[in-house]
N, C-alpha and C positions, 0 to 999 in steps of 0.2 A: 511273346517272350521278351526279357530284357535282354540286352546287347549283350550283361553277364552269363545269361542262363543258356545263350545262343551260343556264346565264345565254349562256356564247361562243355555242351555240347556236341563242342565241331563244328557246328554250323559258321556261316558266315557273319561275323561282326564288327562294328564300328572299335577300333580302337581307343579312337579319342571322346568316347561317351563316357560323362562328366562322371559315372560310380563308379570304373572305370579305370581312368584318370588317378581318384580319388585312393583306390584300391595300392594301384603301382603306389604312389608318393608312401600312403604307408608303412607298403613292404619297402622301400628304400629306407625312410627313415629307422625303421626295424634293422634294417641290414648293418646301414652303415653303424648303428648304436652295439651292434654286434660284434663287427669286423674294428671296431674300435679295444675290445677285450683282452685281454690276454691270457694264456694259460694257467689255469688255477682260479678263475675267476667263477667259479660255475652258480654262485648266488645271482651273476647278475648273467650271465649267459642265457641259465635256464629258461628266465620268466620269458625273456626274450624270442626264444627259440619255440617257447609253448604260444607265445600270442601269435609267432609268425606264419609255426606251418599247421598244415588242415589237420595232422598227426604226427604225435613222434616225438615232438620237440623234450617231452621230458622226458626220453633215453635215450637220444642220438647223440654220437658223437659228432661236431662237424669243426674242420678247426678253420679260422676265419682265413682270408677273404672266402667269403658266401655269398654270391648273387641270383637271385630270382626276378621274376618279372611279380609276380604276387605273393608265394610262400602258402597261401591255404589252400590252393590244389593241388598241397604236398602231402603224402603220407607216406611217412616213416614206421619200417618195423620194431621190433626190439631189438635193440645193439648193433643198429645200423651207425657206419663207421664212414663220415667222407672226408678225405684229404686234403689239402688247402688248395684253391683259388678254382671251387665247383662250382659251376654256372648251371642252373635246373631254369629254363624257360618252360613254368607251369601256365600255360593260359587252359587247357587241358589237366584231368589227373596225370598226376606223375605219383605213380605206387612203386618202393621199392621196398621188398621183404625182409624179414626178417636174419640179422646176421650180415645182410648183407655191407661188401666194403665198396669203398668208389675211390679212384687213388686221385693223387692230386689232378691239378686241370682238365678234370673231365668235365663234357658237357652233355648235359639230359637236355633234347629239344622237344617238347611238346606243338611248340609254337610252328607255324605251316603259312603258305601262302598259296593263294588260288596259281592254275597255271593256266589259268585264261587272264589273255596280257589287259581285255576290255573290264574286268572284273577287277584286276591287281591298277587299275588306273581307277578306278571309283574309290580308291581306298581300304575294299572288305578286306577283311585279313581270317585267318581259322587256326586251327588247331586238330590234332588228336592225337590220342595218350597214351603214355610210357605205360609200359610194366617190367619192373625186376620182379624175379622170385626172389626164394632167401637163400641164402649162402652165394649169392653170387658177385663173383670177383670181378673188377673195371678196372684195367691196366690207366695209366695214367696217360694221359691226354687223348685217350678214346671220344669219342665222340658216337650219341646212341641219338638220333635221330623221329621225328615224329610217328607215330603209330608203331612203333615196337614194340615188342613183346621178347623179353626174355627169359627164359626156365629156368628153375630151381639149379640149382648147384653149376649155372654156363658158368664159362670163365671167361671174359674178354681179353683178349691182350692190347698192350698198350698204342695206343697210336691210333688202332683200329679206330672207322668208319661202318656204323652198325646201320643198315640203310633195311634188313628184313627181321623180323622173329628167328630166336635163336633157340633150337629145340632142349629141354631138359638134360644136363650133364655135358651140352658140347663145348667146345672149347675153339674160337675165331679169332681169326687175325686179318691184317689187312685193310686195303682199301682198293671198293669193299670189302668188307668182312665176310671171309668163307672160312668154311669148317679146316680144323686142323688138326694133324695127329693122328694115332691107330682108331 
């Protein structure tokens, strides 16, 4: 397997392997030509947004600052809505459905680190990967953490730390994040 196909994954991979490498500098450059934009701009937005992420880019709304670690192990549903200054670390899928909104400075982490300290000294680094459902809401400055999962219509609230799967219709707050309300 390549370092890439090891990283998509979960497995453990070298970060600094040269396609890689190659990959991030892109999606930066993508970025920053993005977060360069301004409102009303959407002829040069679009093309931008369709070459960066794995899906979605032609009907998502994102309004800039936008940062990713790659952008193509993104997929966006229809009329997905994110707020300014989202950080999505995709080294992993990062799926989030359709409808759904993410409020300002939230962050999606894919991105993981071994917790053996002899492992995290060799350099390997890993991942595993998000999922929103559709209709769901991301209070702003939440934070949804690797290997999550969350259901159709959650609501997060703001602030929250999303550290397990959040079942279909619930509603979390906190840090961590537990269930809230009737």
């Amino acid at each position: 397997m390549t370092e890439r196909e090891k990283m998509i994954a979960g497995e453990l991979y070298r970060a600094g392997d040269p396609e890689l490498v190659e990959m991030r500098k892109r999606a930066q450059a993508l970025t920053r030509a993005y977060n360069a934009t301004t409102y009303g701009e959407d002829a040069v937005r679009r093309p931008l947004l369709e070459a960066l992420l794995g899906a979605g880019g032609h009907a998502a709304v994102i309004r800039p600052p936008f940062h990713v670690d790659y952008g193509s192990n993104i997929h966006l549903g229809r009329g997905v809505f994110l707020n300014f200054g989202c950080v999505i670390l995709d080294v992993c899928p990062v799926r989030i459905g359709d409808r759904s909104e993410i409020g300002p400075y939230v962050q999606i982490i894919a991105a993981d680190h071994p917790r053996d300290p002899q492992i995290r000294r060799s350099g390997l680094e890993l991942g595993r990967p998000v999922t929103l459902g559709a209709h769901v809401w991301v209070g702003a400055g939440a934070i949804v953490l690797p290997g999550v999962s969350i259901g159709d219509d959650a609501i997060i609230g703001a602030g929250a730390v999303v550290t397990r799967d959040v079942a279909a219709g619930v509603t979390v707050a906190g840090n961590p994040a537990r269930p809230i309300g009737p």
